[in-house]
C-alpha positions as CSV (number, residue, x, y, z in Angstrom):
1,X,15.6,-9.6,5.8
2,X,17.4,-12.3,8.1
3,X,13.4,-12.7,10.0
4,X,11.9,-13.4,6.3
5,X,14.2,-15.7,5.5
6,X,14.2,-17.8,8.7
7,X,10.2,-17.6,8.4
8,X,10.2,-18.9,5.1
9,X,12.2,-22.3,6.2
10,X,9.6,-23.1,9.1
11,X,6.4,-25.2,8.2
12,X,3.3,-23.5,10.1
13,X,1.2,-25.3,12.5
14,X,-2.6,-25.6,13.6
15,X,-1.5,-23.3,16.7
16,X,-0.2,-20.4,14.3
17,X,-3.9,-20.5,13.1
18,X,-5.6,-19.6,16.1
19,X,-3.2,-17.5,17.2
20,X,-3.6,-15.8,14.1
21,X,-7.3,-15.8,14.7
22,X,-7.2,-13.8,17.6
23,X,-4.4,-11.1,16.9
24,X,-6.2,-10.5,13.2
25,X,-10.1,-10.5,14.8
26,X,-10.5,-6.3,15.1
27,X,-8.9,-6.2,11.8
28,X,-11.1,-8.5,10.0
29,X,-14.6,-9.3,9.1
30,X,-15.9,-13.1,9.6
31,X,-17.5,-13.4,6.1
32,X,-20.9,-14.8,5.5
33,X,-21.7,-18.1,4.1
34,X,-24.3,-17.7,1.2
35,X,-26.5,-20.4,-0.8
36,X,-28.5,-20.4,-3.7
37,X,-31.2,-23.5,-4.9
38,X,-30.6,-22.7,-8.2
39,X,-26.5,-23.0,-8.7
40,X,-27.4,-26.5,-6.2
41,X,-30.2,-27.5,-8.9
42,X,-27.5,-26.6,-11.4
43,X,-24.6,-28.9,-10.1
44,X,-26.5,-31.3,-7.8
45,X,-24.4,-30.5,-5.1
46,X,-24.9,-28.2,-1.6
47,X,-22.9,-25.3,-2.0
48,X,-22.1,-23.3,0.6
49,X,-20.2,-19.8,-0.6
50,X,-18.1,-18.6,2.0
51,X,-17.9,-14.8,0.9
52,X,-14.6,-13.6,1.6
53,X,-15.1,-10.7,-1.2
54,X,-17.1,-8.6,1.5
55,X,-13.7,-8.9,3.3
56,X,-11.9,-6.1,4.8
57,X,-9.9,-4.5,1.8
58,X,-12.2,-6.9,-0.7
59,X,-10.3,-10.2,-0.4
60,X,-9.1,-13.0,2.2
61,X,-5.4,-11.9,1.6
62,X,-6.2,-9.8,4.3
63,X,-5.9,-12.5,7.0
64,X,-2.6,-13.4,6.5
65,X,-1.2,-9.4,5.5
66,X,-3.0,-8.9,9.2
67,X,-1.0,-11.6,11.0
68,X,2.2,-10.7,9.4
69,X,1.9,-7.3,10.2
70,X,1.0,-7.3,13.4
71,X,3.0,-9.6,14.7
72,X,6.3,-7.4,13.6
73,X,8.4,-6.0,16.5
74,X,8.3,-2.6,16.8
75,X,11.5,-1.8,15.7
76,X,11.4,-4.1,12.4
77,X,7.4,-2.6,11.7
78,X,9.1,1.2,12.0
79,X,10.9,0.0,8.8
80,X,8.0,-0.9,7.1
81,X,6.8,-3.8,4.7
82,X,7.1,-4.8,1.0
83,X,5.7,-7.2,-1.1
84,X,5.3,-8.2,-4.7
85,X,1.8,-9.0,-5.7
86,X,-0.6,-8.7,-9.2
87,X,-3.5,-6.9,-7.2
88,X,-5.1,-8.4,-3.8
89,X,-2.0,-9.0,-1.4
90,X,-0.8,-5.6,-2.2
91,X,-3.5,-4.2,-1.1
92,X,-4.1,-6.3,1.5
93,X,-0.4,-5.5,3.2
94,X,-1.4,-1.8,2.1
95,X,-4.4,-2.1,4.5
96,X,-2.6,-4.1,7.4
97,X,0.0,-1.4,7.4
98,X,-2.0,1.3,7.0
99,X,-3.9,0.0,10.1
100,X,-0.5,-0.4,12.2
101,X,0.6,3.0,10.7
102,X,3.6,2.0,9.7
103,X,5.1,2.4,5.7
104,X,4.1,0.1,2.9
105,X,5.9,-0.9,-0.8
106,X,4.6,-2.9,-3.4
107,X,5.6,-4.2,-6.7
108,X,3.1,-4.6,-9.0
109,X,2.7,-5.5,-12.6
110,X,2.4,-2.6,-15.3
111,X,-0.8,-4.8,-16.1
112,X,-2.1,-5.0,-12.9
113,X,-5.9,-3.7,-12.6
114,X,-6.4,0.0,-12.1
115,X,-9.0,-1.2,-9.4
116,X,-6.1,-2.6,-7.3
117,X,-3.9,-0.3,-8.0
118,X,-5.6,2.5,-6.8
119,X,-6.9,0.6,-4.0
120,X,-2.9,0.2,-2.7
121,X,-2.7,4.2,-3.0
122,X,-6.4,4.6,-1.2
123,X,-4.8,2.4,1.6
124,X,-1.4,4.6,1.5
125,X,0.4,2.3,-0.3
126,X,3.5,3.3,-2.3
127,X,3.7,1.6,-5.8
128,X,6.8,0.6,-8.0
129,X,5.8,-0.9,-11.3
130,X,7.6,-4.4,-13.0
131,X,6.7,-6.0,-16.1
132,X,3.7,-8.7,-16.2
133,X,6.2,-12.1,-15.5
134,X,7.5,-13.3,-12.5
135,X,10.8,-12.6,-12.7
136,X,10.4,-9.2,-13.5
137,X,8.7,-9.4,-10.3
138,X,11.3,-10.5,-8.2
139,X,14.2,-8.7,-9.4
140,X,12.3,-5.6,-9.2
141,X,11.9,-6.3,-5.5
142,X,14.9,-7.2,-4.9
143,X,16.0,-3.8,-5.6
144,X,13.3,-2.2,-3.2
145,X,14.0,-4.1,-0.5
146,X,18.1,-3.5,-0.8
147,X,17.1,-0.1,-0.5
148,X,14.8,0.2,2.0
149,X,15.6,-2.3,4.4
150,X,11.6,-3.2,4.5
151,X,10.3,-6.5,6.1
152,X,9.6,-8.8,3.0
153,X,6.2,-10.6,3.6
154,X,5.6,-13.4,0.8
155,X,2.3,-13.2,-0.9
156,X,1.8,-16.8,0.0
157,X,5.6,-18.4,0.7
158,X,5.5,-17.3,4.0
159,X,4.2,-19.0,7.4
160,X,2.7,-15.9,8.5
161,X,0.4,-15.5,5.8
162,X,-0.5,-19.2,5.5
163,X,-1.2,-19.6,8.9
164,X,-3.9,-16.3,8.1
165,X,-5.2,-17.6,5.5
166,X,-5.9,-20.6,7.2
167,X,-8.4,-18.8,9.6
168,X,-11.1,-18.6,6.6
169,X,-11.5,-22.3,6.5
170,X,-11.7,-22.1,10.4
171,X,-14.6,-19.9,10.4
172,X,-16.1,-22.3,7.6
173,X,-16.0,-24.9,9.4
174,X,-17.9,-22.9,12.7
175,X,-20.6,-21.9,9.9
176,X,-21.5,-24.9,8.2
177,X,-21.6,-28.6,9.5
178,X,-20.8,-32.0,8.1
179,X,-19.0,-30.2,4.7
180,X,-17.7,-33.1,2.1
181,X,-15.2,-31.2,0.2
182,X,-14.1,-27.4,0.0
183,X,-13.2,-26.0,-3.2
184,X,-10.4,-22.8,-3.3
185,X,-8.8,-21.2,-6.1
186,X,-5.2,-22.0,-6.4
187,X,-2.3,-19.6,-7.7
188,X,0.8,-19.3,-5.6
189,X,-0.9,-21.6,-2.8
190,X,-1.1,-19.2,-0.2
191,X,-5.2,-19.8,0.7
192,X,-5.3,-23.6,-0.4
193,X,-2.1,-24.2,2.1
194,X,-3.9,-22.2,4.8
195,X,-7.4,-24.5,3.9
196,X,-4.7,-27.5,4.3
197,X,-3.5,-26.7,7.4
198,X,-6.8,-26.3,9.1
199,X,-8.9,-29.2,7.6
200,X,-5.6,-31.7,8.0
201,X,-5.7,-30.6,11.3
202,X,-9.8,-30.2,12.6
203,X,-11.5,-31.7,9.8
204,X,-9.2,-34.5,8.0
205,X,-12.5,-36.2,6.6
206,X,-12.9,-33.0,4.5
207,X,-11.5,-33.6,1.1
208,X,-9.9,-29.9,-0.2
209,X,-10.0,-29.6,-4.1
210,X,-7.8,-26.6,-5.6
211,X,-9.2,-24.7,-9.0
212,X,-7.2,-23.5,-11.8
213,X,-7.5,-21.9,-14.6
214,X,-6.7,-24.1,-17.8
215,X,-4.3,-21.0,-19.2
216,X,-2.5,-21.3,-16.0
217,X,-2.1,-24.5,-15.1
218,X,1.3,-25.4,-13.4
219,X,-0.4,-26.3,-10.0
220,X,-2.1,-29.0,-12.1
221,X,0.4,-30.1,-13.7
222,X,3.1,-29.5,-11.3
223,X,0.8,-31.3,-8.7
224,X,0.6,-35.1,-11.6
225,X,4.0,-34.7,-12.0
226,X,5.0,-34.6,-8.2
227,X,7.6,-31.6,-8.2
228,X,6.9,-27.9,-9.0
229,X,6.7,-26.8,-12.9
230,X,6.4,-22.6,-12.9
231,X,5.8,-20.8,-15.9
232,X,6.5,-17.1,-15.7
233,X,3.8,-15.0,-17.4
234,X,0.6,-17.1,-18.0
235,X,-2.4,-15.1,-19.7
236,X,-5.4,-15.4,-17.9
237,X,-8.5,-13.6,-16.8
238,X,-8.1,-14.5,-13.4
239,X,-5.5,-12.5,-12.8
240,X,-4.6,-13.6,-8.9
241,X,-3.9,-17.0,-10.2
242,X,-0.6,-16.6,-12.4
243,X,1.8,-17.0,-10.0
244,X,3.4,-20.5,-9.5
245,X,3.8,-22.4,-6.6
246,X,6.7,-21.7,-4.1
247,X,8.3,-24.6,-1.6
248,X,5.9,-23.9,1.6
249,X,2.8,-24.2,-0.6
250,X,3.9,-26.5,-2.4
251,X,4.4,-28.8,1.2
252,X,0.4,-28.1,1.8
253,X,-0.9,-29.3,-1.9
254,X,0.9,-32.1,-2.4
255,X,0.8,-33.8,0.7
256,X,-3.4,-32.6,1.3
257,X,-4.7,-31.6,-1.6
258,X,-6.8,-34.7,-3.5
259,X,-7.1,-33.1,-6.7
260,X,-6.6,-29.9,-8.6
261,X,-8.9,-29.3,-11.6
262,X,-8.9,-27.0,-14.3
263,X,-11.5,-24.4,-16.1
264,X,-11.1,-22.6,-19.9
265,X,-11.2,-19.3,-19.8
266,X,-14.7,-18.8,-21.4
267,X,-15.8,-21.3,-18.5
268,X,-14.4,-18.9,-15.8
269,X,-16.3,-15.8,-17.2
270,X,-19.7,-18.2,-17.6
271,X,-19.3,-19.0,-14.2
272,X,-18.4,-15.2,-12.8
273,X,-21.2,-13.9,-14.7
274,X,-23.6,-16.4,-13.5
275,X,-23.0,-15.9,-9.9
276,X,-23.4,-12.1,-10.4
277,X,-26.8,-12.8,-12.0
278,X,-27.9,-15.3,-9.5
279,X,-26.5,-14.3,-6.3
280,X,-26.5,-10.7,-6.8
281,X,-22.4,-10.3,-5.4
282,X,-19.4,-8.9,-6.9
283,X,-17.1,-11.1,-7.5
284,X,-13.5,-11.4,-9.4
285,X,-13.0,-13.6,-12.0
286,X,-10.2,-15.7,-9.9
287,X,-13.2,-16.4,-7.4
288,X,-15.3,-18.4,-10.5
289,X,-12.9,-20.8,-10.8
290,X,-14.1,-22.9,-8.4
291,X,-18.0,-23.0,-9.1
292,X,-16.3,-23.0,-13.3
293,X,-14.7,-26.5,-12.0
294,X,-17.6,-27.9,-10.2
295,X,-19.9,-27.1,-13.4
296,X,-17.4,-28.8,-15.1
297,X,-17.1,-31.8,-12.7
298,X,-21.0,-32.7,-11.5
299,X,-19.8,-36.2,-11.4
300,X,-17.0,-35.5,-7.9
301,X,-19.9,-33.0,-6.2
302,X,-22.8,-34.3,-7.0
303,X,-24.7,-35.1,-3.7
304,X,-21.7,-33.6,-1.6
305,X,-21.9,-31.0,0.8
306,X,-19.1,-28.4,-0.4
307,X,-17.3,-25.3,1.0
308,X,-16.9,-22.9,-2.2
309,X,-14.2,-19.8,-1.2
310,X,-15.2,-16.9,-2.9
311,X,-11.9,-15.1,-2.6
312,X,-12.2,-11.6,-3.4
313,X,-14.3,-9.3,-5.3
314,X,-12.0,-6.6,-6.5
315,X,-12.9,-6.2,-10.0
316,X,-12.6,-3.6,-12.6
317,X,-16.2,-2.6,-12.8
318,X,-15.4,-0.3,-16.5
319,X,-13.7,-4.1,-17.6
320,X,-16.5,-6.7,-17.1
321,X,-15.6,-9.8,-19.3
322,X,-18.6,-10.4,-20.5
323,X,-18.8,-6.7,-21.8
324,X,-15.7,-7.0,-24.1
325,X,-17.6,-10.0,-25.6
């Protein structure tokens, strides 16, 4: 654990992007960038939907499991990897592994989806359940880890992964010219960090706006009140988004983020269902958040040029919101 721990004390840097870039490349898709004239009608923006749910394992937490794992040692990757994670970064690290060949452990919620969770096994993972809160989370971990001896890699408090993430804004930013804003979805912080980190660095002009859902809301309100407020076991639809900020992320969105803004839960699942209908892509509901704010917010888009990160489609197709309804 001694390499986690001195990881998670180190700030990453615009370098750690591109050499993430090019060890992650034949593990990786570069995701299209997708417009439609009617959701621009609709908000009077340009909106420019970088797809990262036609990612390899269905989400962008595959960037940053990529770089982590393969840039183990060999003898520390023989151990294996674990993680905590709700759904995407487990089966994102499950995937990363599975393509170095080496072991894999996750904790995961009791709660999780089914479509993650069988996703992890698909991918080889091996799967220890927790109860739906945080801390649940982490002491549950805790007690893997002791026993196996695994490499801990952070969902998103962890340089490696940040520094991943940070390559989707990169390609972004090679797809689309003269962007105003980018919009992510923010949970933990691990893709807004890694949109931080790149824009700061190549595109400080951009202004990066994080989404969250109203339910779960401590980014928002940990970000007015200047100093991190977690709350343990938010219930939300977008399921990827309940996990509070941690000290590395927390570095990225307060010192570049401009603002973070908030959507209701009905909001989230108008906006979902609307870019299903209109754009004909799968999408999961943590990925609306973003076009839920900027429906909610014409007035900060309106005329802009905007980078929207669709960040996964991994969704329970038997458990479309709209169907419960």
């Amino acid at each position: 654990m001694s390499s986690s721990t001195e990881q998670t004390m180190r700030i990453p840097t615009y370098d750690d992007v591109l050499v993430a870039h090019e060890r992650i490349k034949p593990y990786i898709h570069e995701t299209p960038v997708l417009t439609s004239r009617f959701l621009n009608e609709l908000t009077g923006a340009e909106l420019f939907f970088k797809c990262e749910n036609f990612q390899k394992a269905g989400a962008f937490k595959v960037r940053g499991a990529c770089n982590a794992v393969f840039g183990l040692d060999e003898a520390t990757a023989s151990i294996g990897v674990a993680t905590h994670s709700s759904g995407n970064h487990a089966l994102s690290l499950s995937y990363a592994a599975g393509q170095r060949g080496i072991p894999v452990t996750v904790v995961m919620p009791k709660t999780a989806p089914q479509a993650k969770k069988d996703a992890v096994r698909g991918y080889g993972g091996t799967i220890v359940e927790c109860e739906p809160s945080t801390s649940s989370r982490e002491a549950v971990f805790a007690e893997v880890v002791a026993e196996s001896g695994a490499e801990f890699v952070h969902p998103y408090n962890d340089p490696r992964v940040i520094a991943g993430q940070g390559t989707c804004s990169k390609e972004l930013l090679s797809q689309v010219d003269d962007l105003d804003a980018v919009v992510a979805p923010i949970g933990g912080g691990g893709m807004i960090s890694g949109t931080c980190l790149t824009l700061s660095n190549i595109a400080p002009e951009v202004k990066i706006y994080a989404a969250e859902p109203l339910n779960a809301d401590d980014a928002a309100r940990s970000f007015r009140a200047g100093h991190i407020i977690a709350d343990d076991a938010p219930e939300t639809i977008a399921d990827g988004l309940k996990v509070p900020l941690k000290d590395l992320t927390w570095h990225f969105v307060s010192n570049h983020v401009t603002d973070i803004l908030t959507a209701t839960e009905e909001e989230i699942v108008d906006a979902m269902k609307l870019i299903w209908k209109r754009m004909k892509i799968v999408m999961e509901p943590s990925s609306a958040v973003p076009l839920a704010t900027i429906l909610k917010n014409p007035e900060v888009f309106k005329g802009k040029r905007v980078g929207v990160i669709i960040t996964g489609g991994n969704v329970d197709l038997d458990k479309l919101p709209w169907l419960s309804n």
